[in-house]
N, C-alpha and C positions, 0 to 999 in steps of 0.2 A: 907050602905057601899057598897053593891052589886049594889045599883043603881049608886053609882059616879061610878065605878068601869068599869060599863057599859056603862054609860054614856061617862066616858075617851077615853075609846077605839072604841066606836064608833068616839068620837071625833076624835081621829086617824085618822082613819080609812076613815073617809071622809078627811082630811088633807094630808093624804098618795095619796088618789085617786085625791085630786085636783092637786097636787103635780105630779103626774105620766100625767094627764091630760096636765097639764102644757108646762113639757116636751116634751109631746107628740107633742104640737102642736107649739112650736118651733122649732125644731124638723120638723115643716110640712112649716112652716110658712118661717124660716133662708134660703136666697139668696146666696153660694159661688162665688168668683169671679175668674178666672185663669187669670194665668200672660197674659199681656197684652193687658187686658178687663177691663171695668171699667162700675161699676152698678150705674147708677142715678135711684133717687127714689123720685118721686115728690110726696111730702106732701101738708096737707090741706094747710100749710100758707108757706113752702118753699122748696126747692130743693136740696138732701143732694147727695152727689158723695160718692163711696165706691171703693176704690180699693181692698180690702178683701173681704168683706160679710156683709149683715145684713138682720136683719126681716123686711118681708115685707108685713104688713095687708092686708088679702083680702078688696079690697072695698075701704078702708081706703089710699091704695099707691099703685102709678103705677112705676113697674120697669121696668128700660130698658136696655139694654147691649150697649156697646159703643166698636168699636174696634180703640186700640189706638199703638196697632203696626206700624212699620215703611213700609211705601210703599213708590212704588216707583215711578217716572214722567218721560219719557223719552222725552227731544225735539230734533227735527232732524231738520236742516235746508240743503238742499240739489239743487243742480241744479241752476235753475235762484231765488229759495227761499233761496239761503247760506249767510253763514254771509261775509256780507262786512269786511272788515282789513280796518286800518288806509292809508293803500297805496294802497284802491280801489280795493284789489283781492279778488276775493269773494272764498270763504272758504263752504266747507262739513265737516257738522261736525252734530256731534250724541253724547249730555251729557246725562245724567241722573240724578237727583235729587232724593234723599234719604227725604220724610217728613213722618212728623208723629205729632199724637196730643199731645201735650204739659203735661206731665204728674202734670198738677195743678188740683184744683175744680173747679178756675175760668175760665179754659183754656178750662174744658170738658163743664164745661154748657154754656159757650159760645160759644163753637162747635155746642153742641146739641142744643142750641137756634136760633142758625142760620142757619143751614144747615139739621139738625136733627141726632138724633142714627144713622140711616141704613145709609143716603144716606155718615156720617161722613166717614163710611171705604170702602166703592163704588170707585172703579179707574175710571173709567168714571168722575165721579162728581169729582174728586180730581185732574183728566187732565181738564177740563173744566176750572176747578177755579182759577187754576195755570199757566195754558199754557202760556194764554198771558200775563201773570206777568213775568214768567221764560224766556220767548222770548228776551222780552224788555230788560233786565236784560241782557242777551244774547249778545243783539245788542248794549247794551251799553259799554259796556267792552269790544268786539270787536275793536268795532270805536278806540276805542283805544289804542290800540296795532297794532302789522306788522302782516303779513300775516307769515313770519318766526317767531316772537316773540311767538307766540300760540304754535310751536312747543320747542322753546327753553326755553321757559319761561311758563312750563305747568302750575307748582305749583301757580305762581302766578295769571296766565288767571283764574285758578278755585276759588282764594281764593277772586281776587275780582267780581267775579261773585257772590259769596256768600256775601261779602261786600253788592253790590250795593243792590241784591233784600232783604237781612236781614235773619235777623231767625228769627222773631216775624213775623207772619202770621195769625193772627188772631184767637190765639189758637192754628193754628201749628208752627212746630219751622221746619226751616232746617237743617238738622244733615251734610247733603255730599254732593257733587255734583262730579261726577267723566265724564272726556272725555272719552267716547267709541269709536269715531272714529273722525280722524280730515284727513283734504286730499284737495288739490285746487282744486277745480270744476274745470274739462275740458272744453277746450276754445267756443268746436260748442256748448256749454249748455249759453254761453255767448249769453245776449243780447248786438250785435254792436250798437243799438241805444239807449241804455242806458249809459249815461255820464260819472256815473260809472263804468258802465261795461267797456265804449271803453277807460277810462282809464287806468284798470285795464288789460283790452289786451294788453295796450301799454307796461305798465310796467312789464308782463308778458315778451311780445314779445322781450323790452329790456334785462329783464333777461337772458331770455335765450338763446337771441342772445349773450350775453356778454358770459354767461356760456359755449355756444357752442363754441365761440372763443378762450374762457381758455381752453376748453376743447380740441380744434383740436391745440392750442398752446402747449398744453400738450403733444398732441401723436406725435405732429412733434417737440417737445424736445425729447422726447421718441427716433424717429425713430434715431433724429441727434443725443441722445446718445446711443443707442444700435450702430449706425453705427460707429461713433465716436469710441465705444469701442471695437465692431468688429474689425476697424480699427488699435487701437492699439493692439488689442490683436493679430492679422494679424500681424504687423509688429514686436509683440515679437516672434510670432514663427515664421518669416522670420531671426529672429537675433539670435533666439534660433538654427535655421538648419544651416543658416549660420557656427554659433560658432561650430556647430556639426559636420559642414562640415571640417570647419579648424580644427579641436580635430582630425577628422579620416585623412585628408590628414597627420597631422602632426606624425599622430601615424604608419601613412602607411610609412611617411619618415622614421620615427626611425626604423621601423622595416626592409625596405631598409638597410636602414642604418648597422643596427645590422648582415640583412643578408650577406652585402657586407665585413662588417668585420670578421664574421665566414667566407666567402668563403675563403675571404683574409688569416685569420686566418689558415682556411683546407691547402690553397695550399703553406702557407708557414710548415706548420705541414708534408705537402706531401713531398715537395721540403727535409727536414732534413730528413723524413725516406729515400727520392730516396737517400740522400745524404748519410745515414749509409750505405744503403745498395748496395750502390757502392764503399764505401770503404770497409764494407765487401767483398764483389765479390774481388775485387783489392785484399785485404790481403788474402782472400784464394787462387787468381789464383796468389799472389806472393810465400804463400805455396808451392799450389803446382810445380810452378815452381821449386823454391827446392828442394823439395822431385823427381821432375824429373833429374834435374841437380845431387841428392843424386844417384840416380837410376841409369842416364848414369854412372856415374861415378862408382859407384858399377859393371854397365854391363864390360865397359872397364875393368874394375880392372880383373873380372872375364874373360873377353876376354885376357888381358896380362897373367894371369895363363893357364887357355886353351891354347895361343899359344906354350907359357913357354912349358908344357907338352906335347904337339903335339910337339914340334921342341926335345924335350930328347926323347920322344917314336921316333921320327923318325928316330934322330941320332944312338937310338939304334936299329932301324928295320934293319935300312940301316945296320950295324954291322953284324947285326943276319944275314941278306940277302946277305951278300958279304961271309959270311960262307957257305950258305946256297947252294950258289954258286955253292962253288967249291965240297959242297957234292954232289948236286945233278949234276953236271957234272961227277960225277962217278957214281950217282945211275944212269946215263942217259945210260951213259957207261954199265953198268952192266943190264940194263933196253934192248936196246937194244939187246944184248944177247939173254935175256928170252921173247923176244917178239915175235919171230917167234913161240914160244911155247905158248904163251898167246895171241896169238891174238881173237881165240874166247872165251877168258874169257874175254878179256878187253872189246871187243865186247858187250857180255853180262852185263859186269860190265857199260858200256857208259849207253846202252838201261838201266839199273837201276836206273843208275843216271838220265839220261834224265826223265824218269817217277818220280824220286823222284822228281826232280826239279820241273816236272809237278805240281806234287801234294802238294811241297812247295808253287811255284807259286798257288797252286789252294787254298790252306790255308790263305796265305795271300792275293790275291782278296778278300776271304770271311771274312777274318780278317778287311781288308780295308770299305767292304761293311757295315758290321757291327760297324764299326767306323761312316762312313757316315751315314747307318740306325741311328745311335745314336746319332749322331749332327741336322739330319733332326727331330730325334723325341724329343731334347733337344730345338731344334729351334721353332720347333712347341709349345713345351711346354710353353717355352720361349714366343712366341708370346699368345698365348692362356692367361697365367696368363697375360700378359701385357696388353692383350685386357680386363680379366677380371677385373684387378686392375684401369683400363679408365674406367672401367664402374662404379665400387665401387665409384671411386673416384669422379665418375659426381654423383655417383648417392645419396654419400656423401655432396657434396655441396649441396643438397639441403636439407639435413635431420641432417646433424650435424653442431657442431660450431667448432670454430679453432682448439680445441684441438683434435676433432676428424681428422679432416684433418690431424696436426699434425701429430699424431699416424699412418695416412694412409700414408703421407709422408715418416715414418718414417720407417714404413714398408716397404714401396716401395723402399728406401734405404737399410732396409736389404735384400730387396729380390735383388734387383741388385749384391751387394755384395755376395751374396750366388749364383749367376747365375754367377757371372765371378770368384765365387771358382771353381764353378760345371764347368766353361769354363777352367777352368786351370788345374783341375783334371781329364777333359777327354783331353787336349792334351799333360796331362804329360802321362797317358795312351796309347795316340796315340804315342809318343815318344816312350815308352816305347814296344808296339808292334811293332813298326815301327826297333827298334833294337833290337827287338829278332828275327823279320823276316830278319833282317840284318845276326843276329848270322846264324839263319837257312841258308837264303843265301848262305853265307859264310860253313857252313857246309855242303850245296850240293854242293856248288864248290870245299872242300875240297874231298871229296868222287869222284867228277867227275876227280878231279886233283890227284887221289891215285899215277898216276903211277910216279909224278914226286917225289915219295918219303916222310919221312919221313917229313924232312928238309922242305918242300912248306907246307905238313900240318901244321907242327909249323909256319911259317910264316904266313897263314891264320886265325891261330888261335889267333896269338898276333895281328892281325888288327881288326880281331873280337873284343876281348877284348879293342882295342882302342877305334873302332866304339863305345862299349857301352859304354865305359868311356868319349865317346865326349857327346851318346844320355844321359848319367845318367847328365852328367854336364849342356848341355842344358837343358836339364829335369829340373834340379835345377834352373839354373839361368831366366828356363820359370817360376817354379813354385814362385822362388821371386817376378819375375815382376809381377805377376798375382797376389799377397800378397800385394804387393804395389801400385799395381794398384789397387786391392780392397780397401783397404785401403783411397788413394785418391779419390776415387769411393765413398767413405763411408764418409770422409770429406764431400766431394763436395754435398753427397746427404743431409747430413746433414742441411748442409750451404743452398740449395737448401730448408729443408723441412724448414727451421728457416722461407727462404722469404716466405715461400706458406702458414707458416702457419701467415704470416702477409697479406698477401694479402686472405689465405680463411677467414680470422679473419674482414678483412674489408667485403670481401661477403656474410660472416655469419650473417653480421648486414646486410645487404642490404636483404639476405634472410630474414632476419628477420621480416624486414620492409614489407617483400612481404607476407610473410608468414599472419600479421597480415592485410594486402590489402585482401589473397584471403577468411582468415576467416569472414572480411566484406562484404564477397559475398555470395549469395541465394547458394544453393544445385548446382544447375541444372548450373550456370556458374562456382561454385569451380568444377564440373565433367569435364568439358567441359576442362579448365585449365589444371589441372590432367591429363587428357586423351593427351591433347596435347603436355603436358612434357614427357608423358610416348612414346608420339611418337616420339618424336626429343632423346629422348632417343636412346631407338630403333635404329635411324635410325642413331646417331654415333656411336652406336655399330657394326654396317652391317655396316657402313664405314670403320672402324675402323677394322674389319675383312677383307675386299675386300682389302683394302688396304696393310694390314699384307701379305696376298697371291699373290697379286700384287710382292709386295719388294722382298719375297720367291722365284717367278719363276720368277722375272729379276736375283735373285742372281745368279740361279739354270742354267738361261740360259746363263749369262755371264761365269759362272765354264764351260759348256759344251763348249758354243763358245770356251773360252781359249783352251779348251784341244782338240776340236774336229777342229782349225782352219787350220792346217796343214796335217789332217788323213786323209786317202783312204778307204773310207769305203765303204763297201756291206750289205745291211739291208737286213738280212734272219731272219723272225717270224714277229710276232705281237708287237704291243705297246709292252705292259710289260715287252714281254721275249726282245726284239730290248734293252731295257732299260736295263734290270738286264744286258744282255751279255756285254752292251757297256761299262756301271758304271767296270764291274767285267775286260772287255780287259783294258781298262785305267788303273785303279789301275796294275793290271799285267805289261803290255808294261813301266808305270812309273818304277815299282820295277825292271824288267829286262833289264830297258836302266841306269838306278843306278849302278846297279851289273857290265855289261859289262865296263862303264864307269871308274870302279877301277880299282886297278891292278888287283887284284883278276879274277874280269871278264877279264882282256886282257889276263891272266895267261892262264884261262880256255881257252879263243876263239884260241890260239894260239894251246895250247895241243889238243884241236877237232879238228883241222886246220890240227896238223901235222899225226894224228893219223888213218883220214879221207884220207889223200893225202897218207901215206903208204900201207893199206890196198885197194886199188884201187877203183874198182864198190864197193862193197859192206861200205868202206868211203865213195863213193860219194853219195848211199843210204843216209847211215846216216847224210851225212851232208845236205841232201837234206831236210829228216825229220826235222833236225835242224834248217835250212834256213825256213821250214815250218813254223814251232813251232813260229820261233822268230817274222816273219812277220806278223803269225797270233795274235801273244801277241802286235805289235806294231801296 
């Protein structure tokens, strides 16, 4: 039992080791094949191909490797070696062929039997064997096609090129054949004495003369249509400026046009204002015609009362005075008498009067003066505002718009208005002192006149009282017309500021217009401007002054000529005082060739006359003093 037992296992045991033995040497013996190899193994009696693997007896089998990968043949035929075309142009051209060995048993031992293992996958041996097979091939399928068809017809140049040479190769097959470069051989690579060749120059030469013909036909259609188009495009923008021409002439007429009917427009729009505004003017200067013809006719009316009342006052003076009369022909009577006894009172009483008179006279010069002071410093005023309100008003047209004007206008009418109140308020004034130095007057004539009684003083005294009932009347019917004349004055300024403020209302737009001219101006030319308005400014103001003092001392000299045309004069002092004395003797000599000129005065001259011739030298003193006094007042 131990012996089978042992026996078994040794049997194993050596069936295990032959068994691992085995392996072992398969294992040593088995050939793998990788893709695209192929293992022949030439046996005692035949030849087996493997493309996997197999065992391979030392001794017993020779193996060999085969490479059956796809390589590659490239043919180039180039220069005077290019392929001919059908039409004799000879062609550069570079394919390539794609071969490889025939993946059969009968394909590889037929390789391997002809050629062998190694030299089967050699490029050298695979360009050798093929070249001039692939050539021929090459040049057969050329011949027949165009020297253009190669490039137009790629697909099929290549496909019978494979046609012609085949894919059975003797074991190999052709899988591709691809053009790598195709190009017409340049002409100096041409042989001229090759038949072919000088054909193929020719046909060349025709080409491309033809080409160059179509070609230079082409650019001189080109140039004739670029010019062509030039051309018309030329004469569309000649018809385009033209039209553009005719659009702005036509647009320059209309606006001619349009301008000539606003001018037209303005000057009939001008012509209807001149036209209001001259019947304006008319309706107001037929106003105030009116209002004058109211006025005279008011003066008269008030002159028929004035006479009216001067003719009762006189009828009852004359009354008073024919009483007066016959009293004072007995106070003359009884005068007489007491004169021998009064003659140096009367004397004294003369000299008082004469001094009073003096000093009458000396009041009213100074009264006078002070009237004239105050007409020359109302004048002056007068001129002063009137220069100021020219300048306002220049200096307003440039800075305001109508309604400012207006308002200046407007002003300028009330200040007129208010200058011929102040004008009629200072010569109801002057009236008014001019009859009180009347009353005074008349009261140093009545004082100088004491001796002729009671009776002459009452007579003086109701002339007096005439006198101011004429100056209080004149007074009045001065201060109406100064009323009414303000008044018309105030119309008229009105009416006046209506037009100014139509015509500053048209300058205020023209300023306007300027206004925004000089704000289109740089700094340095709107100064410049400015500066020259502020001069012409200026310089009708100092016009406007020169001239105001001009008008003042023609007035001032024409008053003096008037009153100094017929005087004897003696200039004793200087300017000023020659001036004060002259101004102060005129007003005097006026007032006491007034006085004398009454009765009043003839009353007086007569009683100094008789009172002078009684009294002897010591009369003819005084009347000499007298004859002094008067000559020196006239």
């Amino acid at each position: 039992m131990s012996t089978i037992a042992i026996g078994l296992g040794v049997l194993i045991a050596v069936v295990l080791l032959v068994a691992l033995a085995g392996l072992f040497l398969v294992s040593r013996l088995f050939k793998k094949v990788t893709q695209g190899r192929a293992l022949i193994i030439s046996k005692m009696r035949k030849v087996d191909v493997t493309f996997t693997g197999a065992v391979v007896l030392p001794v017993l089998h020779k193996a060999e490797f085969m490479d059956i990968s796809v390589k590659t043949i490239e043919i180039a035929r180039l220069g005077r070696d290019g392929l001919i075309c059908r039409d004799n142009i000879r062609a550069d051209i570079r394919i390539t062929f794609f071969v490889r060995v025939n993946k059969t048993v009968e394909d590889v031992i037929k390789v391997a039997q002809a050629i062998g293992t190694q030299r089967a996958s050699d490029q050298s041996t695979l360009q050798e064997l093929f070249s001039a097979k692939f050539s021929e091939g090459l040049k057969t399928v050329g011949k027949h096609l165009d020297f253009v068809d190669l490039y137009t017809h790629r697909d099929e140049f290549r496909d019978r090129i494979i046609q012609v040479i085949g894919t059975d190769l003797n074991g190999y097959s052709l899988e591709d054949a691809a053009i790598d470069y195709l190009e017409q051989t340049p002409l100096m690579q041409l042989d001229a004495q090759n038949i072919l060749d000088a054909q193929g120059i020719r046909k060349i030469t025709e080409l491309t003369a033809l080409e160059h013909v179509r070609t230079n036909e082409f650019r001189r259609n080109e140039e004739k249509e670029i010019t062509r188009q030039n051309v018309e495009a030329r004469e569309a923008v000649l018809a385009l400026e033209r039209q553009q021409a005719d659009a702005e002439n036509r647009q320059r007429r209309e606006v001619e046009t349009l301008r000539a009917r606003e001018e037209a427009e303005i000057l009939r729009v001008q012509a209807e204002e001149h036209l209001k505004a001259n019947t304006a003017a008319l309706r107001t200067e037929e106003a105030l015609g009116i209002q004058e013809q109211n006025k005279q006719r008011e003066i008269a009316v008030a002159e028929k009362n004035r006479e009216r009342v001067i003719a009762i006052e006189s009828e009852r003076i004359e009354k008073d005075r024919q009483l007066e009369v016959a009293d004072r022909d007995r106070a003359v009577a009884l005068a007489r008498m007491a004169n021998e006894r009064e003659v140096e009172t009367e004397r004294r009483t003369v000299a008082e009067v004469v001094r009073e008179r003096v000093a009458v006279d000396k009041t009213v010069a100074e009264q006078e003066e002070q009237i004239n002071r105050l007409r020359a410093v109302e004048a002056a005023e007068r001129e002063r505002q009137a220069i100021i309100i020219r300048a306002e008003a220049d200096a307003q047209e440039h800075l305001v718009k109508d309604i400012k004007a207006a308002e200046a206008a407007d002003a300028a009418a009330k200040f007129r208005a208010k200058e011929s109140l102040t004008l009629a308020e200072a010569e109801q004034q002057a009236a008014e002192l001019q009859a009180r130095a009347k009353i005074r007057l008349a009261e140093a004539s009545q004082a100088e006149s004491a001796a002729y009684g009671l009776g002459q003083a009452q007579v003086r005294e109701r002339e007096a009282d005439a006198i101011e009932k004429v100056g209080r009347a004149e007074a009045s019917a001065l201060r109406e017309k100064t009323v009414a004349e303000a008044q018309g004055l105030r119309e008229r300024s009105l009416a006046e500021a209506e037009g100014l403020r139509e015509k500053l209302k048209g300058e205020a737009e023209g300023l306007e217009e300027k206004a925004r001219a000089m704000a289109a101006l740089d700094d340095a030319t709107r100064d410049h401007e400015e500066y020259r308005l502020r001069l012409e400014l200026e310089k009708e103001v100092e016009l406007a002054k020169v001239s105001a003092h001009r008008e003042v001392a023609e007035a001032q000299a024409m008053v003096l000529a008037a009153g100094l045309e017929k005087a004897n004069i003696d200039i004793v002092g200087g300017e000023s005082v020659f001036l004060d004395r002259l101004v102060g003797a005129i007003g005097l000599g006026k007032g006491l060739d007034k006085l004398l000129q009454s009765e009043t005065g003839a009353a007086a001259t007569e009683l100094v006359g008789t009172l002078l011739t009684r009294n002897g030298s010591g009369g003819h003193a005084a009347g000499d003093a007298a004859a002094d006094d008067v000559s020196l007042t006239t």
